[in-house]
Legacy VTK file of the C-alpha trace (Angstrom):
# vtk DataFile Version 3.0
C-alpha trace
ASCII
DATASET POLYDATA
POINTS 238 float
-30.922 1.976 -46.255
-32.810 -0.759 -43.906
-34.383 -2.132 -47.274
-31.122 -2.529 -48.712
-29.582 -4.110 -45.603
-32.238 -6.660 -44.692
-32.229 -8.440 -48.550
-28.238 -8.140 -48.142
-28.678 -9.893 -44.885
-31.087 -12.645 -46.024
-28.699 -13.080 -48.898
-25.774 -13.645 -47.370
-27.731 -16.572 -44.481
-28.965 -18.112 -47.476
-26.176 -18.351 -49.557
-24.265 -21.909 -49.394
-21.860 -21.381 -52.168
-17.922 -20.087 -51.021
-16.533 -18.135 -51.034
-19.299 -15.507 -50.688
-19.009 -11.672 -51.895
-21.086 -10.814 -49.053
-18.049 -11.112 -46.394
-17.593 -9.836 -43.054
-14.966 -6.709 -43.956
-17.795 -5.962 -46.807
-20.985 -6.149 -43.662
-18.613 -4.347 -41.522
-17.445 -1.638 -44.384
-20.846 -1.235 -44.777
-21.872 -0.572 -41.148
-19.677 2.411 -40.610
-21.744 4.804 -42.824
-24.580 7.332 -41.741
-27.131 6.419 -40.487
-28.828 8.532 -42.447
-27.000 9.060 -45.943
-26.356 12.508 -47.018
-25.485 13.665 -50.517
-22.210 13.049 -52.400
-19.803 10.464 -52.766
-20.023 7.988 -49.599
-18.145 4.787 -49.468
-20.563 2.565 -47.077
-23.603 3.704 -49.147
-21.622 2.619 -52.296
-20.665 -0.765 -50.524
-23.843 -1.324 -49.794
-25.463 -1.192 -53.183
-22.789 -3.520 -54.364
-23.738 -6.249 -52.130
-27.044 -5.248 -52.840
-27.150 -5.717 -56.746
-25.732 -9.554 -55.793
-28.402 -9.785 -53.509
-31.067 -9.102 -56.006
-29.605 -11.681 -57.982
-29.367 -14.720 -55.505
-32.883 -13.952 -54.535
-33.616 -14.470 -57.969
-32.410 -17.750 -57.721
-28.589 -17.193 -59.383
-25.332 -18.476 -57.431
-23.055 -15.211 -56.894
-19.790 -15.432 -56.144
-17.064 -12.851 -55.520
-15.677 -10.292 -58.187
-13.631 -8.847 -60.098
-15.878 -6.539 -60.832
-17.954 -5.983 -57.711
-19.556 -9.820 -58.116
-20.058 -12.599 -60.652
-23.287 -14.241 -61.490
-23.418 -17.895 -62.815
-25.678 -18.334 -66.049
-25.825 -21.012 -68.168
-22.281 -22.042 -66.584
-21.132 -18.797 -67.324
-19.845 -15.937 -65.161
-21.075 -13.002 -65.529
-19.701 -9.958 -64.451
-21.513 -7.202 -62.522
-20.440 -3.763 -62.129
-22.578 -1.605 -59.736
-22.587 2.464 -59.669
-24.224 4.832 -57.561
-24.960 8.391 -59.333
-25.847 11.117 -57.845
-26.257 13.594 -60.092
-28.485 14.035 -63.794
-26.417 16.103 -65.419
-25.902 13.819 -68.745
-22.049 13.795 -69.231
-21.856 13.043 -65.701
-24.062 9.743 -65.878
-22.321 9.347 -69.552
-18.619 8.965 -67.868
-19.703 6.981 -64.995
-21.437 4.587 -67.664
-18.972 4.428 -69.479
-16.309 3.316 -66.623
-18.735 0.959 -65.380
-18.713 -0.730 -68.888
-15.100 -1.255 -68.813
-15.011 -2.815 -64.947
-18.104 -5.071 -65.683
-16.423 -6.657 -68.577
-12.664 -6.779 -67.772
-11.850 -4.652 -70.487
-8.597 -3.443 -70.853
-5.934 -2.526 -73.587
-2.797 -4.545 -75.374
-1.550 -2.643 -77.805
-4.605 -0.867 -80.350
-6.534 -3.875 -78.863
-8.970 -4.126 -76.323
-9.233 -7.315 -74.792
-12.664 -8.403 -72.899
-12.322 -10.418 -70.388
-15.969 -11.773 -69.522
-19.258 -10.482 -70.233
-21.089 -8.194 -67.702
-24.117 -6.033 -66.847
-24.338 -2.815 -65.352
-26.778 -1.837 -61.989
-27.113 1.880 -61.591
-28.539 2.990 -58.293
-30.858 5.895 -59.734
-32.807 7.183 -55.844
-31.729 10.612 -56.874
-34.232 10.287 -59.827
-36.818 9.362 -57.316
-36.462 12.341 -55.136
-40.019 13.505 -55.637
-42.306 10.325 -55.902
-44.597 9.043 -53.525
-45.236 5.184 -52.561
-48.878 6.493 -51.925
-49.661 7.826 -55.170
-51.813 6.246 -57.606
-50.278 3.391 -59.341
-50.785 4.737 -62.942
-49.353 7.779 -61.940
-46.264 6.160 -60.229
-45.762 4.616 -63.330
-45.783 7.564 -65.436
-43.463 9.064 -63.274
-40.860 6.293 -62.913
-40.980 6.392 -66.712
-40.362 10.443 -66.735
-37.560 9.875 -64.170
-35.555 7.097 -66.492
-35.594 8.986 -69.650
-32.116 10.622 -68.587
-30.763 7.299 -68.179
-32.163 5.696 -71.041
-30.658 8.448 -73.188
-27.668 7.855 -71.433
-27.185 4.113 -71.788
-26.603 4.853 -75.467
-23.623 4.680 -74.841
-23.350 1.245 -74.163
-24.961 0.099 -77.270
-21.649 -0.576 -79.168
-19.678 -2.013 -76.089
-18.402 -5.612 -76.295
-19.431 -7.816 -73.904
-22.289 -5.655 -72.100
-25.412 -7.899 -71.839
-27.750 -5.351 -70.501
-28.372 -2.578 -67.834
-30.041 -2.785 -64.326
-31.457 0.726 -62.924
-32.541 0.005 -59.034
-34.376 2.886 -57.355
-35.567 3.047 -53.695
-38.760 5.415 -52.626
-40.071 5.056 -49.261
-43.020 7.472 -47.036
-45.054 7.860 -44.139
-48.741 8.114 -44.823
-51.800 7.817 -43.034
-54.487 4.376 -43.340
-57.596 3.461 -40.983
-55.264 1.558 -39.196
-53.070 4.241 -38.578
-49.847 5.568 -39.961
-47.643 3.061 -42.653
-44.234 3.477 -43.844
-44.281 2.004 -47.219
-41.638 1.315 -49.377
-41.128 0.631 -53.310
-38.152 -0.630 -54.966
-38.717 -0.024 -58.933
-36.308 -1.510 -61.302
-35.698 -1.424 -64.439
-33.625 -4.202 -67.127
-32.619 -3.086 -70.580
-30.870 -5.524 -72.895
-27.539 -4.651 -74.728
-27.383 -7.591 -76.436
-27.269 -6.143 -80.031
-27.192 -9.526 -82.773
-24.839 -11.779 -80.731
-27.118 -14.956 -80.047
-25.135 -15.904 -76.668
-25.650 -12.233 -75.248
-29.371 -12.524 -76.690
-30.043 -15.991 -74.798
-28.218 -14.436 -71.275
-30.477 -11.213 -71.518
-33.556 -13.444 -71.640
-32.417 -15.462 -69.296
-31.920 -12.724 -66.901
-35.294 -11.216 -67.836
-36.949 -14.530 -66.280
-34.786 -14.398 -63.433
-35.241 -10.726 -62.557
-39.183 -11.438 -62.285
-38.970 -13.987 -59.983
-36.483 -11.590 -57.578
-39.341 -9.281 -57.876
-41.631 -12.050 -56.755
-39.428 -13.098 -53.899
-38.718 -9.207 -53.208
-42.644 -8.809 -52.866
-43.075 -11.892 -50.188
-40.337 -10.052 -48.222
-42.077 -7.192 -47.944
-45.378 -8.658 -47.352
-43.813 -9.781 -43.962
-42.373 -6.262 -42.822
-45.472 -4.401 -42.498
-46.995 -4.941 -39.590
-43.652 -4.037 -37.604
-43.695 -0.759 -39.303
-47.515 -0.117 -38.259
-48.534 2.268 -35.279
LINES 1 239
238 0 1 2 3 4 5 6 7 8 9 10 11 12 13 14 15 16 17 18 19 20 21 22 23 24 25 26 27 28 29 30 31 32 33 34 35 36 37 38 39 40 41 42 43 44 45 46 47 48 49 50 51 52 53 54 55 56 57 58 59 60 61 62 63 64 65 66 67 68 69 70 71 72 73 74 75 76 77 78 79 80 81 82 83 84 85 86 87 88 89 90 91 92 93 94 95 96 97 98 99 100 101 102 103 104 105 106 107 108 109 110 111 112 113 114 115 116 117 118 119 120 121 122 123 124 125 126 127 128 129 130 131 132 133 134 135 136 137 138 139 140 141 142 143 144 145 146 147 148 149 150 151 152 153 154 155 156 157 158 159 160 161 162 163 164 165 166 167 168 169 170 171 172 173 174 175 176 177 178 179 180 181 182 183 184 185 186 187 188 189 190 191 192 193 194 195 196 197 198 199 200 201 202 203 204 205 206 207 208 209 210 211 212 213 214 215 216 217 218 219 220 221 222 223 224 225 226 227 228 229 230 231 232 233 234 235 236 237
């Protein structure tokens, strides 16, 4: 989606650290989906939204750097791994599974023996437009808020799951709503991009101090997100 691509784009100019994870074979992988995505499984649309989830994160003011898993964010000298997932469908096993794979990538997990070994500690991002299918960037914003709550409560049920895996700091839903409506000044094509963090961080004082970290971080992505978008509208005015 344009949204998507431009804060990918700005991303990658403004990034100074190497090596990057927003590379050309990634831009280029990227490039060669739909222009208009359909429904299903579909690789550029999943590259895309993990270059995006990095993106986020350097315009929050992190340093991101290349995976395993998708990308690694730098906090408090630490890397952090970040798995990103694009679902498609609510049906609650479904979003269960893919959780529960993502939880294993973000953290390096896997098995020696009846051990499982963690690598590094991660968070999730879920890509949850599917949830948004039916809001409106028009609406008023108490309502929008009620229903971005109503359309989370299958992933917060969800993300139970995660609640007794090692190493999982915390969970980042991104959604994407966009519409055409009519102003005095003619039509407007406006966009929102609600997110969502919820800590995993259970007792452990490390995870605890990341999560709250990331929480200050987050709102100032938000805050550079906003400034970005303050710019676009008047080339998307007629």
């Amino acid at each position: 989606m344009a949204w998507e691509f431009m804060l990918i784009l700005i991303a990658a100019v403004d990034g100074r650290q190497a090596p990057s994870p927003f590379t050309v074979d990634k831009l280029e992988q990227m490039l060669r989906g739909a222009l208009v995505p359909g429904g299903g499984d579909d690789p550029a649309r999943n590259i895309q939204f993990e270059l995006y989830v990095p993106a986020l994160l350097a315009l929050g003011g992190f340093a991101i750097h290349p995976g395993p898993p998708d990308a690694k964010v730098t906090i408090f000298d630490e890397q952090i791994g970040v798995e990103a997932k694009r679902v498609s469908s609510l049906n609650p096993e479904t979003l269960r599974s893919h959780l529960r794979n993502a939880s294993r990538q973000a953290v390096g997990s896997r098995s020696v023996g009846i051990l499982e070994i963690v690598e590094y500690r991660g968070i999730i991002a879920v890509n949850v437009d599917t949830y948004f299918n039916e809001l409106r960037p028009q609406e008023n914003p108490i309502d929008l808020i009620k229903q971005f709550q109503n359309c989370l409560d299958p992933l917060d049920n969800a993300s139970k799951v995660l609640r007794d895996k090692t190493g999982i700091i915390g969970l980042l839903a991104c959604g994407y709503v966009a519409g055409w409506h009519s102003s005095s000044d003619g039509y407007r094509f406006d966009v929102l991009y609600p997110t969502r963090w919820v800590s995993l961080h259970g007792d452990d004082k490390v995870d605890r101090r990341l999560a709250e970290q990331l929480t200050m971080v987050l709102g100032r992505m938000e805050r550079r997100c906003r400034e970005i978008q303050a710019q676009v509208p008047k080339a998307l005015t007629f």
